[in-house]
N, C-alpha and C positions, 0 to 999 in steps of 0.2 A: 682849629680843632679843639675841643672839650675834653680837658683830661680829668679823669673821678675815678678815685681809689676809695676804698675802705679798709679800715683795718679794726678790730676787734680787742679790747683793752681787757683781758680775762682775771686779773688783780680789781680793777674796778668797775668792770661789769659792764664798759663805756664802750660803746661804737661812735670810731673815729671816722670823718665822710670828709672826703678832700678834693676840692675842684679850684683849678683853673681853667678859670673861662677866659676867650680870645674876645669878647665883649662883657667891661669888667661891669655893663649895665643888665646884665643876665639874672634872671630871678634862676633856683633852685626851682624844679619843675614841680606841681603843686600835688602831681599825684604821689612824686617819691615820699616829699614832707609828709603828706598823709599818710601814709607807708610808717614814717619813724615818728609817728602821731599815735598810731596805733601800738605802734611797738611797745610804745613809751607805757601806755596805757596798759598794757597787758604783761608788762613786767618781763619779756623777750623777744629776741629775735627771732626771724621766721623759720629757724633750725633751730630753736628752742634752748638758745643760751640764754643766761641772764642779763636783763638789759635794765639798767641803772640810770645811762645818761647818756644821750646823745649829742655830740659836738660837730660843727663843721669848721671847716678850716680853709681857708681861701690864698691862694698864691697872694693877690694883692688887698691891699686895703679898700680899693675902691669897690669891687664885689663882696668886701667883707660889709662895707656900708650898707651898700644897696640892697644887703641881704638881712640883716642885720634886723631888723624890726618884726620881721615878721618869723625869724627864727627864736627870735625873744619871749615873741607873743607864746612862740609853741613850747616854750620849756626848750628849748634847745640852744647850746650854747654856742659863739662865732669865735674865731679864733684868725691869725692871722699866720702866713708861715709855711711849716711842712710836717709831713706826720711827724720828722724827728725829731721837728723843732720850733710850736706848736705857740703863740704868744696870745693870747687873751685878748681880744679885740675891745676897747671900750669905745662908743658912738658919741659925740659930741653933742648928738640928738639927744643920748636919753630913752627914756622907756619909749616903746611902739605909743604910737599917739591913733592908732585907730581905736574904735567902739567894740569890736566883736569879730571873729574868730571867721564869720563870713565875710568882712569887709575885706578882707585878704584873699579868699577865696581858701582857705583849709580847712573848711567844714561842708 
């Protein structure tokens, strides 16, 4: 089973998204991401908080990977951990290596 929390960072305006997934080869579903695409774009949340920066945070490293490129592409940052305790994921990849914003399917 899929555990996803959110939490709302009101000092920096940041919504925190936290999953563990029971298959760490699991994308983030492309309508949510389009969702905090928007958000991102519009400068809030869809209760009309101020919304600055969106991070996600992944139980392991391995769904922080696999996620990892295509949350990059969207301005959104990866993180490893728990909401409490949140570590900054860096990819050995490197920047997202696709063309465009459809090659992912988030536009």
């Amino acid at each position: 089973m899929t555990d996803s929390t959110t939490e709302y960072d009101e000092d920096e305006s940041t919504m925190w998204v936290y999953y563990d997934f029971d298959d760490p080869q699991t994308l983030v579903p492309n309508d949510e991401l389009r969702t905090w695409i928007a958000a991102l774009e519009e400068g809030e949340t869809d209760d009309g908080r101020p919304l600055e920066d969106v991070n996600y945070i992944f139980d392991d490293e391995g769904s922080a990977e696999y996620n990892h490129q295509a949350l990059s592409f969207a301005n959104i940052g990866t993180y490893v951990g728990s909401l409490d305790d949140p570590e900054l994921f860096e990819s050995d990849e490197g920047a997202p290596d696709f063309e465009t914003r459809e090659d992912f399917g988030i536009d």
